[in-house]
C-alpha positions as CSV (number, residue, x, y, z in Angstrom):
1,X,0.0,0.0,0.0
2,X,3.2,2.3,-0.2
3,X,1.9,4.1,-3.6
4,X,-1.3,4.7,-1.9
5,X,-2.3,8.2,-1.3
6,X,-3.0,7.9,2.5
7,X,0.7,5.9,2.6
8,X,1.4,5.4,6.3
9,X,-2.0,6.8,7.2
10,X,-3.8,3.7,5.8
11,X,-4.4,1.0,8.4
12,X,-6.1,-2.2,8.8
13,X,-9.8,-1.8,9.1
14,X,-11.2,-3.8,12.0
15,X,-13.5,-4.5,15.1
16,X,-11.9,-2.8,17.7
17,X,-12.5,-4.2,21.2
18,X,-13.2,-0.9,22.2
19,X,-15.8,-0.3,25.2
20,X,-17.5,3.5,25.7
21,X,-17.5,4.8,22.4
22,X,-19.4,8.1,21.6
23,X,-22.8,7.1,20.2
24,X,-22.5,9.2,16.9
25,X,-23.2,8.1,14.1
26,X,-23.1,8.1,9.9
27,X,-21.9,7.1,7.3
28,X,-17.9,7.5,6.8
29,X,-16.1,6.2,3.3
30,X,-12.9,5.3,2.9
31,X,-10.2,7.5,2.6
32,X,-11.2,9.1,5.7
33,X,-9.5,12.7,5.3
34,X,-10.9,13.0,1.9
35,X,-14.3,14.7,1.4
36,X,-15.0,14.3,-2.8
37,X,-13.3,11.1,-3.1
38,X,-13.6,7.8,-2.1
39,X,-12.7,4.2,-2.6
40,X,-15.5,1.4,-4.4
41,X,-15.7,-1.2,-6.5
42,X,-16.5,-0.8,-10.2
43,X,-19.2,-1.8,-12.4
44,X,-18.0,-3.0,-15.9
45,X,-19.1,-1.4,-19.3
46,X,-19.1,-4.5,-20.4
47,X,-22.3,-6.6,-18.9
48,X,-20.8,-10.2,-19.6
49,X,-17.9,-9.4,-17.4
50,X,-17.9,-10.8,-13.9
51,X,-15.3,-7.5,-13.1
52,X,-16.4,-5.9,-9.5
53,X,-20.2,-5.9,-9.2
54,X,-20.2,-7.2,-12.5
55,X,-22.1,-10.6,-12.1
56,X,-21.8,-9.9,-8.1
57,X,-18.7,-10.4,-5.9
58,X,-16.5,-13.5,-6.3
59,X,-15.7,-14.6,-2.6
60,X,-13.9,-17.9,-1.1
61,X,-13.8,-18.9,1.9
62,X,-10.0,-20.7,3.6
63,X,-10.5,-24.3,3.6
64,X,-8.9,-23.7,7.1
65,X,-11.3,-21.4,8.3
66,X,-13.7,-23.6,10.2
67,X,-11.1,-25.7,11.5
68,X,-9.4,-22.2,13.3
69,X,-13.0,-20.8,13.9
70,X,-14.9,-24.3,15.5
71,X,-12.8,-24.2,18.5
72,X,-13.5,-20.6,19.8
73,X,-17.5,-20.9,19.7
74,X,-18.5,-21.4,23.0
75,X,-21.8,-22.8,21.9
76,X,-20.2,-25.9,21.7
77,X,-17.7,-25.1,25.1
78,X,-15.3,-25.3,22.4
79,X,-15.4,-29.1,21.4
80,X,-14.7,-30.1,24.5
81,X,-18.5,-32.1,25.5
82,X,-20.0,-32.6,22.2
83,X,-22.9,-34.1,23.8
84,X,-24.8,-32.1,21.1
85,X,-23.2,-30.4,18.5
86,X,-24.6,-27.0,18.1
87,X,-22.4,-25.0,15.5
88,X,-21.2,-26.5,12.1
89,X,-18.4,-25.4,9.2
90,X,-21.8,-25.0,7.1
91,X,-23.8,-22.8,9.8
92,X,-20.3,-20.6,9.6
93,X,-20.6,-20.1,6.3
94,X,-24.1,-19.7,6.4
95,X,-23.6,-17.1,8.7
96,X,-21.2,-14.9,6.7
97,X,-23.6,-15.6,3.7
98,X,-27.0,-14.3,5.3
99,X,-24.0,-11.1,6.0
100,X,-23.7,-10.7,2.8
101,X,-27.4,-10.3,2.2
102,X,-27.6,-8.1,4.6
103,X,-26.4,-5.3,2.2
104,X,-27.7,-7.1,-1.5
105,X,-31.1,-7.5,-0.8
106,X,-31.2,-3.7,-0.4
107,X,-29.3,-3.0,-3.7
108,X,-30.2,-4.1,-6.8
109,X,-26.7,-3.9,-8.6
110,X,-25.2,-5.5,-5.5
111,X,-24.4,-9.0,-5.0
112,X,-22.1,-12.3,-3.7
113,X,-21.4,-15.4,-5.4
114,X,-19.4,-18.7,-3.8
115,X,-16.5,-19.6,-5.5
116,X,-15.3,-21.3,-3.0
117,X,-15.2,-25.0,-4.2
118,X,-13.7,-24.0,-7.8
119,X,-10.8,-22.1,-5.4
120,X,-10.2,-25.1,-3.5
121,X,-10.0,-27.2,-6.4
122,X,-7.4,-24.6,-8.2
123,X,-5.3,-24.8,-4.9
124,X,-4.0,-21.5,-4.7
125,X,-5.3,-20.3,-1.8
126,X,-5.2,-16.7,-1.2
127,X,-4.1,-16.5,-4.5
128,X,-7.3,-17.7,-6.3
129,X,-8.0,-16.2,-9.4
130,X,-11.7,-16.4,-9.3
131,X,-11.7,-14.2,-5.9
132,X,-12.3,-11.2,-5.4
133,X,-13.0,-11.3,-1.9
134,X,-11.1,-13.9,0.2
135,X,-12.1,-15.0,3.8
136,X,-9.6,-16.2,6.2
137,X,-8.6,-17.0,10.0
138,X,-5.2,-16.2,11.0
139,X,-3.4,-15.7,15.1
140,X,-3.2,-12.0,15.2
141,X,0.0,-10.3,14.8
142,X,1.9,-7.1,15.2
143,X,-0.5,-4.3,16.1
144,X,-3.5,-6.2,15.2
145,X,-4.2,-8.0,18.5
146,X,-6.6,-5.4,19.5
147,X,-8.6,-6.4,16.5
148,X,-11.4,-9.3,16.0
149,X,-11.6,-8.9,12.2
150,X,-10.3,-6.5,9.4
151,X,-10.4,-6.3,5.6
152,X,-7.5,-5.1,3.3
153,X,-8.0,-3.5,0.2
154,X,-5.7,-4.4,-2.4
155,X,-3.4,-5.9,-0.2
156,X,0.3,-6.6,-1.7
157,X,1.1,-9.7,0.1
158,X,-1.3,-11.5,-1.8
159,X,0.2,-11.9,-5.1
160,X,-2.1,-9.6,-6.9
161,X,-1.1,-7.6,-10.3
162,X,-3.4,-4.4,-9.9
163,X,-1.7,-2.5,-12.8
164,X,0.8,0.1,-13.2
165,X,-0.1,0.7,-9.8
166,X,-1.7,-0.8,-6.8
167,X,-4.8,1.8,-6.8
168,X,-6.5,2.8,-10.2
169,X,-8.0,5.9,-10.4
170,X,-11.2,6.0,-11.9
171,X,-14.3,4.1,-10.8
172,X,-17.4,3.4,-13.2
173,X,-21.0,3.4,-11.3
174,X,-23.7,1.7,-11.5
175,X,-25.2,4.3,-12.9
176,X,-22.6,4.5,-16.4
177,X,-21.0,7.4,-14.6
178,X,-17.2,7.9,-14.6
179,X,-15.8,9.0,-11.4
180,X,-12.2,10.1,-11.9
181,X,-11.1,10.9,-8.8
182,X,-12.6,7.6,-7.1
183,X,-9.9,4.8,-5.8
184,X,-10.4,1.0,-7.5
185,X,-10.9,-1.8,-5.1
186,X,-10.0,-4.7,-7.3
187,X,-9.3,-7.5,-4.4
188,X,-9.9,-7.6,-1.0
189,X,-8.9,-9.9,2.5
190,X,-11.4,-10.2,5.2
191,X,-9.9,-12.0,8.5
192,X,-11.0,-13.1,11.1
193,X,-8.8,-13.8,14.1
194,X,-8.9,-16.6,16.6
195,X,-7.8,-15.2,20.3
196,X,-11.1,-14.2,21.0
197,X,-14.7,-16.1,21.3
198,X,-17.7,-16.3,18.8
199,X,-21.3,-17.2,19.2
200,X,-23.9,-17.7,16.3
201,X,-26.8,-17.4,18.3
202,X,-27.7,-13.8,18.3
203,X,-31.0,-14.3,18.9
204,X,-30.3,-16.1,22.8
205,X,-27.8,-13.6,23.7
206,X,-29.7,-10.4,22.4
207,X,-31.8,-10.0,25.2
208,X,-28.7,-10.0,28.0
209,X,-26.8,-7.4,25.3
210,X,-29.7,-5.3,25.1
211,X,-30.1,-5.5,29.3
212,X,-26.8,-4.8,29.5
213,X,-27.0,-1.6,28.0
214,X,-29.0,-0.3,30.3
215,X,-28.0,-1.7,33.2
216,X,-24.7,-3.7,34.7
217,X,-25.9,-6.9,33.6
218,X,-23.2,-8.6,34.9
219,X,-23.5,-7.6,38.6
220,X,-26.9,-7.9,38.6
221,X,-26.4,-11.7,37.0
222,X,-23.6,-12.1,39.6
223,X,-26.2,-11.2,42.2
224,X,-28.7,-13.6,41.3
225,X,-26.7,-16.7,39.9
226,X,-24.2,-17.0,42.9
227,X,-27.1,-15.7,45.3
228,X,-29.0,-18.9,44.3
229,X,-25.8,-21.2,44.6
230,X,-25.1,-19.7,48.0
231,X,-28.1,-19.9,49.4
232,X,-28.3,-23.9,47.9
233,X,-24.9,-24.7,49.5
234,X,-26.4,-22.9,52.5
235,X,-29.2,-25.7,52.8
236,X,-27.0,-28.5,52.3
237,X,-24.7,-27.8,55.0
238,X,-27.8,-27.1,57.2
239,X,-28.8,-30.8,56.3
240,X,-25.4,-32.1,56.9
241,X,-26.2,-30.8,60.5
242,X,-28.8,-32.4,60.9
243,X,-27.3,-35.2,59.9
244,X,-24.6,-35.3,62.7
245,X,-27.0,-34.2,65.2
246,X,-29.5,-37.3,64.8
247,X,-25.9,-39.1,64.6
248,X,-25.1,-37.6,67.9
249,X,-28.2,-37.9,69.6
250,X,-29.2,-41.3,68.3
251,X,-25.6,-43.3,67.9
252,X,-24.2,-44.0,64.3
253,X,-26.5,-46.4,63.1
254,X,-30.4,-44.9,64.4
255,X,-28.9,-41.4,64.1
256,X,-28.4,-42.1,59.9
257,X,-31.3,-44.4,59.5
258,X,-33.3,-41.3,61.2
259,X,-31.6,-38.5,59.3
260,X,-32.2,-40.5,56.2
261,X,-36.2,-40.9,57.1
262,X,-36.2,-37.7,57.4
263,X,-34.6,-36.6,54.1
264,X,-36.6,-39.3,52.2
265,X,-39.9,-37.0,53.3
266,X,-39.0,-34.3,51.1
267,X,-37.2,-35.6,48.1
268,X,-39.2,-33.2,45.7
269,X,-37.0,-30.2,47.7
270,X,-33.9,-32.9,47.8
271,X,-33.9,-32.2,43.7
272,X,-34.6,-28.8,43.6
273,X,-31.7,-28.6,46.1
274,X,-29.4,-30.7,43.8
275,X,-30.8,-28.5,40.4
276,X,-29.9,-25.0,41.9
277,X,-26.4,-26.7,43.0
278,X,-25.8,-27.6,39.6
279,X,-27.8,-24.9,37.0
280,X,-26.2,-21.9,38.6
281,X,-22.2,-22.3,37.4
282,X,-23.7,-23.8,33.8
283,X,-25.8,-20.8,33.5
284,X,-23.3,-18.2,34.2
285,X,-20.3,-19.7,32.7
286,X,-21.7,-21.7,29.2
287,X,-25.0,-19.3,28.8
288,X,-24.4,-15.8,30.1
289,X,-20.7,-14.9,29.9
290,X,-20.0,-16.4,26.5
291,X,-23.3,-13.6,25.1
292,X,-21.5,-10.7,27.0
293,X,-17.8,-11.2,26.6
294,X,-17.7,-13.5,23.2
295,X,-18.4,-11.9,19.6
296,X,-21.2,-11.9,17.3
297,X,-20.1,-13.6,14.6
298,X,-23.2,-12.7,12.2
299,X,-22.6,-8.9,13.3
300,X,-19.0,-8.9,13.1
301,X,-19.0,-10.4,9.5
302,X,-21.8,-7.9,8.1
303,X,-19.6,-4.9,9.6
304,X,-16.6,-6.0,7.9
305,X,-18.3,-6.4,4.0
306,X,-19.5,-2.7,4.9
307,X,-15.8,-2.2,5.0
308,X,-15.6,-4.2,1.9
309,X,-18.0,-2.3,0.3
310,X,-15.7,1.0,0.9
311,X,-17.4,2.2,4.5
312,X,-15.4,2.8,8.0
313,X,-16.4,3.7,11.4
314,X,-18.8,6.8,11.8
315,X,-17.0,6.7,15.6
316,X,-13.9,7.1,15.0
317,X,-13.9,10.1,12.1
318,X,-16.9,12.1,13.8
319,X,-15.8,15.0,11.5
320,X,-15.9,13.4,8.3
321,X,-19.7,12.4,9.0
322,X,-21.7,12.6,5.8
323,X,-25.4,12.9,6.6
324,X,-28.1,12.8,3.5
325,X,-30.3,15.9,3.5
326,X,-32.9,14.2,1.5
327,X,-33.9,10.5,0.8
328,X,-31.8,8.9,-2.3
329,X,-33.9,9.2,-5.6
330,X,-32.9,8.3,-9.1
331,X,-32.6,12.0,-9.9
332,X,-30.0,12.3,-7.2
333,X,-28.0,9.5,-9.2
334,X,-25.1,11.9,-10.2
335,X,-21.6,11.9,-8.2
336,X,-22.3,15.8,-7.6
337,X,-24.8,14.9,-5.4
338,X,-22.9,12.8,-3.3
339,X,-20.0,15.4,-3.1
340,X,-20.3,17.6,0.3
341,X,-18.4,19.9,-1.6
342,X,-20.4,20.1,-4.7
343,X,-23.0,22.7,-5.5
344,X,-26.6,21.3,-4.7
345,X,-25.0,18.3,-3.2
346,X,-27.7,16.1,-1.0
347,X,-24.9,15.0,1.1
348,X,-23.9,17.1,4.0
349,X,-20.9,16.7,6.7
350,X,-22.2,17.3,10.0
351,X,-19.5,16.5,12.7
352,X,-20.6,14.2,15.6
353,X,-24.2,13.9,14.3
354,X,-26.0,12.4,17.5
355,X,-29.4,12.0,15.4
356,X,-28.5,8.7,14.4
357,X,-26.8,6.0,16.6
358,X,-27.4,2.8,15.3
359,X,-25.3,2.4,12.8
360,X,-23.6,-1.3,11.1
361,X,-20.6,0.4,11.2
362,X,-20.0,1.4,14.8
363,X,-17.0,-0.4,16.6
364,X,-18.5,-3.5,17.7
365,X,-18.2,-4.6,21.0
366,X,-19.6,-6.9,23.3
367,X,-21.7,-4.8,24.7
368,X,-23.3,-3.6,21.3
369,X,-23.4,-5.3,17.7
370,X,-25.7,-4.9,14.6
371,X,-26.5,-7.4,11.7
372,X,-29.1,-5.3,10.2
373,X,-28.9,-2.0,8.2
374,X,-30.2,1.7,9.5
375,X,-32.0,3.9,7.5
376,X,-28.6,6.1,7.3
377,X,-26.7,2.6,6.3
378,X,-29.0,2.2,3.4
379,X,-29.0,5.7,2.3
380,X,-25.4,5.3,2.6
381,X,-25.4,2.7,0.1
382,X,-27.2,4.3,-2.3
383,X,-25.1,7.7,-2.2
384,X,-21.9,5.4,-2.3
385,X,-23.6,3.4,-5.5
386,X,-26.1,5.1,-7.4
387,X,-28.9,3.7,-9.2
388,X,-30.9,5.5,-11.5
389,X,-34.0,3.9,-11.4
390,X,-36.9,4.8,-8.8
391,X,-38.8,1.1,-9.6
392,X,-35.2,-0.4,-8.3
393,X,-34.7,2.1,-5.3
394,X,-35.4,0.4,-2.1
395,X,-38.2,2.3,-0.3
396,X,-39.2,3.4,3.1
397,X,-37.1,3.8,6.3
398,X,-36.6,0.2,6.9
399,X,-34.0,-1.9,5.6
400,X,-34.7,-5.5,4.0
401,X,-32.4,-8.0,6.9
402,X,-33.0,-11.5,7.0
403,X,-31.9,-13.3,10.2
404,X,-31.6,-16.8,11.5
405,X,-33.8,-17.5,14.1
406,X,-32.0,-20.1,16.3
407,X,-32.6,-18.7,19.9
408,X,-30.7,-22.6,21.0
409,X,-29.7,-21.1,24.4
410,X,-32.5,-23.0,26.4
411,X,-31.4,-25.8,24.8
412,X,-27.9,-25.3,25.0
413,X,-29.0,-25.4,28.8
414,X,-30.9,-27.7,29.1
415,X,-28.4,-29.9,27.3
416,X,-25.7,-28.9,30.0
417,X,-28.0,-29.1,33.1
418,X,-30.0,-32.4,32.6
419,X,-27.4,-35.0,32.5
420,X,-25.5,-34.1,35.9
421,X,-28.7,-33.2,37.2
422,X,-30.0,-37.0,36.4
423,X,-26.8,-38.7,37.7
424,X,-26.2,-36.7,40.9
425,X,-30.4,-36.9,41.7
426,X,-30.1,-40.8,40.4
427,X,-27.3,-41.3,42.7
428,X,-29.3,-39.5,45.5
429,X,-32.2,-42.0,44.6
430,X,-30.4,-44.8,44.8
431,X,-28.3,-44.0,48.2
432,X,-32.1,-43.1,49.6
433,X,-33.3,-46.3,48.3
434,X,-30.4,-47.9,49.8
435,X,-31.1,-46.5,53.3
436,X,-34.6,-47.5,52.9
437,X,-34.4,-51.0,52.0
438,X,-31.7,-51.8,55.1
439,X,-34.5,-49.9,57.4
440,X,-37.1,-51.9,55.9
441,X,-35.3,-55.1,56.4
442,X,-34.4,-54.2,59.8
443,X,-38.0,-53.3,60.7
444,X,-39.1,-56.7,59.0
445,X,-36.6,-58.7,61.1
446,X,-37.3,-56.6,64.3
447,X,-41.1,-57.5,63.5
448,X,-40.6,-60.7,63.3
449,X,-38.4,-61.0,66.2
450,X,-41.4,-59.2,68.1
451,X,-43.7,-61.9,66.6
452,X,-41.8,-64.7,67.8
453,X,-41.7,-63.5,71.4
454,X,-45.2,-63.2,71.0
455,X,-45.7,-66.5,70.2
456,X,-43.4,-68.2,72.8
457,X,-45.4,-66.2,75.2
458,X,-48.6,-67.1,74.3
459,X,-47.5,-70.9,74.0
460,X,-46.5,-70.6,77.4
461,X,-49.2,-68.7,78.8
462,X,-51.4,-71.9,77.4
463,X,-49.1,-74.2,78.4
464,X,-49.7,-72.5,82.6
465,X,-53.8,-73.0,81.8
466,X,-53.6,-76.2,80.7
467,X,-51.4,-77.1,83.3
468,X,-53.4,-75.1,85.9
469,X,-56.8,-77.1,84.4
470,X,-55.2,-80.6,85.0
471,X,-54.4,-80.0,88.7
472,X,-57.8,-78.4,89.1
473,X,-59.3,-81.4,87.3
474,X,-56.7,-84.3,89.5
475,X,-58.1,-82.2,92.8
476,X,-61.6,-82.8,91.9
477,X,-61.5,-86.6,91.0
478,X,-59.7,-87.2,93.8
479,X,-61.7,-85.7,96.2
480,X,-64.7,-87.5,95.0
481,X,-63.0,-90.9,95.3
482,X,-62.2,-90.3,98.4
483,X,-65.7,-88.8,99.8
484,X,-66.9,-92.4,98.3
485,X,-64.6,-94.3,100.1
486,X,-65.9,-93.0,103.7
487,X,-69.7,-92.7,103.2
488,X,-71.4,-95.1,105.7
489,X,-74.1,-97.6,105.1
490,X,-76.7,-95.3,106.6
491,X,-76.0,-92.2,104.5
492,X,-77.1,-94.5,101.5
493,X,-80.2,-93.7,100.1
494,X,-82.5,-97.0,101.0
495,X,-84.1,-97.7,97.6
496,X,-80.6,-97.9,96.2
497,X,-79.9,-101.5,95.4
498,X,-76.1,-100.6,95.6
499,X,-77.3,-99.1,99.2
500,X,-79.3,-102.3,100.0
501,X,-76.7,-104.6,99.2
502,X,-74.1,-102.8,101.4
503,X,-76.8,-103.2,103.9
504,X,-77.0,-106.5,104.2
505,X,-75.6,-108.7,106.7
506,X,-73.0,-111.0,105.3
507,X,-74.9,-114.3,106.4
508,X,-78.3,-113.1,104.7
509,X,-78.5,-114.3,101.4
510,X,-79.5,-111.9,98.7
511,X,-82.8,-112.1,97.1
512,X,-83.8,-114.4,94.2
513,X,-84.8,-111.6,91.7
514,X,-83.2,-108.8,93.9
């Protein structure tokens, strides 16, 4: 870039990790101390050639890109469990694809077209002739490491012959006109670097960015996720005291059986218990961190084809701001209109416009990313490539953005709580059940016990009655026998024979017939 006009001035164009910036915002083109003249791509006289936005922009993608990439999405705790395998090579380049939409759908003479298999298959890498925009992930390096992504134009390292010179002056529009002054972008880098996290799901982690805007999220998170865990460990070590208290008070043995009765009661609070052990560390550190301290990588790729496309930070230039007075109309298709310094221009530059703040081209940061266009982005656009034709002009204040709605984060948790939660409250279940079967067996056998007793004592209560019956019964008969034995003749009743014949004298024969 030494023969370029901005020399040492020119650097890398990236996502700065930059917290705090002003809220201003506009469009900004690239050079940035330049007012008339800016860098873009060019639209061929000729409409068979695939030149610039002839036919769309050529891109390819590093083979190596989802293999750097993969690791540093925290969706998947970077392959380290893949119970469930939530981002893909394919939903990556998905992703930058759906970016790349994100500024076509809302210009007709704009558009991107994969090359990458017919790159792969020529094997020269960055040096692919069919690209004109190459995506890669490299390790940062030099004074990049405060940077998540950047684009070169025209870079030199990459084997490119541009010309006579590097940057061509002279840039046709989409509208036939010839800009002279305008710098050429012919080929372009976009990188990505790999010492900082991604997620895909910008849907999930929205609503915590957005609440963190307006409030410290992350203390308030802090507050609620390691209130919960403290106040879980706080129960468990009050039922570990009642543990060794009915230990204490009952001996070893009665003292567990009882503590264990008495956890068994409430096992529906015995896993709620073992849930909010478990939930709170998975929520904060695979669910709410990686959304406030990792990347969008959706955002972050739509930022960078702005840069592509010839735009830079409306932050960092406040004074270069260029503001439309009016919206973009087909009559408004000449360069002079575009020109802050032209007569009748419809472009102003208003330093530090605070009017409009929301920008795809802010510094992105954790705390604030965009995949979508503002009305100022899109007017942008337009002004930066003209179209001449009101039936082609995108219209109204909304831009057209179509977004993957994968909002996975529940699942993503639920995916990361269940399985300890089923093991630690299975383990519970079975060490309760344990308890429980031992103090069931030890009831039974004490029951038994007590029915045995029972048994020999009654047995031996019958035993003493029967025994008690015969002596009563031995008594009597005896006592009869012997009241027999000394009852006199005279006590007999006389018309008893067996009292007649003891009456008789012995020489007095009985009776015939008696």
């Amino acid at each position: 870039l030494a023969d370029h006009p901005l020399g040492a001035m020119w650097r890398p164009l990236g996502v700065l990790l930059l917290l705090g910036l002003q809220l201003v915002s506009s469009w900004v083109t690239l050079p940035t101390d330049y007012t008339g003249r800016k860098v873009a791509w060019e639209t061929p006289t000729n409409m068979l050639s695939d030149a610039g936005l002839g036919g769309g922009l050529a891109y390819a993608v590093d083979p190596e890109l989802c293999n750097t990439l993969m690791p540093l999405f925290k969706e998947d705790d970077g392959g380290e469990v893949p119970i469930m395998q939530f981002v893909t090579c394919e939903e990556i380049q998905d992703a930058i694809a759906r970016s790349m939409t994100t500024w076509s759908l809302n210009h007709p003479y704009l558009d991107f077209y994969n090359v990458t298999d017919e790159c792969i298959a020529e094997d020269k890498g960055l040096n692919c002739s069919l690209a004109e925009l190459y995506i890669q992930a490299t390790a940062p390096s030099g004074d990049s490491t405060d940077v998540a992504a950047f684009v070169l134009h025209n870079p030199t390292t990459a084997g490119r012959f541009y010309g006579d010179r590097t940057w061509q002056t002279g840039v046709r529009m989409p509208s036939g006109e010839y800009v002279n002054d305008d710098w050429r972008i012919q080929f372009t880098t976009m990188t990505f670097h790999n010492h900082i996290c991604w997620y895909l799901d910008e849907t999930f982690c929205a609503r915590f960015r957005i609440l963190n805007e307006n409030i410290d999220a992350i203390l308030m998170m802090q507050f609620i996720i390691w209130g919960v865990w403290a106040l879980s460990f706080l129960i468990v070590f009050l039922r570990g005291a009642q543990i060794f208290f009915y230990i204490f008070r009952f001996g070893w043995k009665t003292g567990l059986k009882r503590a264990v009765q008495a956890q068994a009661k409430d096992m529906l609070w015995t896993y709620i218990l073992i849930f909010c052990l478990i939930a709170p560390p998975i929520i904060w550190f695979k669910i709410f961190i990686p959304c406030l301290t990792c990347y969008d990588f959706e955002a972050t790729s739509a930022h960078e084809i702005g840069h592509v496309l010839g735009f830079t930070h409306p932050d960092s230039f406040p004074k270069v701001h260029r503001v439309e007075k009016t919206n973009f109309e087909e009559k408004y298709c000449d360069s002079k209109f575009s020109d802050p310094d032209a007569s009748g221009a419809q472009v102003s530059m208003q330093p530090g416009d605070p009017d409009i703040n929301d920008s795809i081209m802010f510094h992105l940061t954790t705390k604030k990313s965009k995949s979508c266009l503002s009305h100022n982005d899109l007017q942008g656009l337009l002004y930066q490539y003209p179209v001449c034709n009101d039936d082609l002009i995108r219209s109204g204040e909304e831009s057209i953005c179509v977004k993957q709605r994968r909002n996975i984060g529940w699942v993503r948790f639920l995916t990361a709580t269940v399985p300890p939660f089923l093991i630690a409250s299975f383990g519970v279940f079975v060490l309760v059940e344990i308890a429980l079967y031992y103090e069931n067996k030890d009831q039974t056998k004490n029951r038994w016990k007590l029915a045995g007793m029972a048994a020999i004592q009654e047995g031996r209560k019958r035993r003493e009655e029967a025994e008690s019956g015969g002596r009563r019964q031995s008594i009597f008969s005896g006592r009869r026998l012997s009241m027999l034995g000394t009852r006199g003749p005279g006590t007999m009743r006389q018309g008893s024979a067996f009292g007649r014949s003891f009456a008789r004298k012995p020489s007095e024969p009985a009776a015939a017939g008696m």
